[in-house]
C-alpha positions in Angstrom: 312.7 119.6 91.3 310.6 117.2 90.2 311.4 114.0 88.0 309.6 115.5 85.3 310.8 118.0 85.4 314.4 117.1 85.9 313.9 114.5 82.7 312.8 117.7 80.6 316.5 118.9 81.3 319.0 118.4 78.5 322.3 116.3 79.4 324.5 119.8 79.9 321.8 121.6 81.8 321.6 118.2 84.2 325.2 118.3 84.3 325.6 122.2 85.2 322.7 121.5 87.7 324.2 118.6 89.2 327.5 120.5 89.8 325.5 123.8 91.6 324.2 120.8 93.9 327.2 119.0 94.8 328.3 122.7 95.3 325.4 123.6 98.2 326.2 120.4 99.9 329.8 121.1 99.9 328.7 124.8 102.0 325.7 122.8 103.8 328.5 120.3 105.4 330.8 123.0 106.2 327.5 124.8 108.0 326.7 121.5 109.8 330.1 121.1 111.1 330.4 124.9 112.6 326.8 124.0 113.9 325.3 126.9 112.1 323.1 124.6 109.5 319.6 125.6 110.5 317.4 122.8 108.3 319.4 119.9 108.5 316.9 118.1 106.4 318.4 120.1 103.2 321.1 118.4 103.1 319.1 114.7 102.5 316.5 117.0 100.1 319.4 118.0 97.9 321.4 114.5 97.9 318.3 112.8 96.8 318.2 115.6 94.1 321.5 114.8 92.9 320.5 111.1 92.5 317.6 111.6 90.5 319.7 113.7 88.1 322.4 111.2 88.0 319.7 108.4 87.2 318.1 110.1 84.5 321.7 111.0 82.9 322.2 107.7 82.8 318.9 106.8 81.6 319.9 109.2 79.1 323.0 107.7 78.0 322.0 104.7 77.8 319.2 105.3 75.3 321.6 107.2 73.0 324.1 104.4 72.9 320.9 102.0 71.9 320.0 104.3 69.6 323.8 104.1 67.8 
């Protein structure tokens, strides 16, 4: 996903999205470990995923509480 299109998001669908992330890692690791993982590089594709969502959630939540 893109930034843009990540910052379209709203905060529940980030947080839903986030969550089916940390949840293909989790199953990505346990591949890695058995030495079945056949693109390694996922796993740093998906991570940096997960940061841009985090950063834009607190982008997000931040410009609600200057908003207050």
């Amino acid at each position: 996903m893109k930034i843009k299109e990540i910052r379209e998001l709203s905060v529940a669908e980030l947080g839903a999205r986030r969550r089916e992330i940390k949840e293909e890692v989790f199953h990505l690791r346990v591949q890695q470990q058995s030495g079945q993982l056949e693109k390694p590089s996922q796993l740093h594709t998906l991570r940096k995923e997960v940061a841009r969502i985090e950063t834009v959630l607190n982008q997000k939540a931040k410009s609600a509480e200057a908003a207050k």
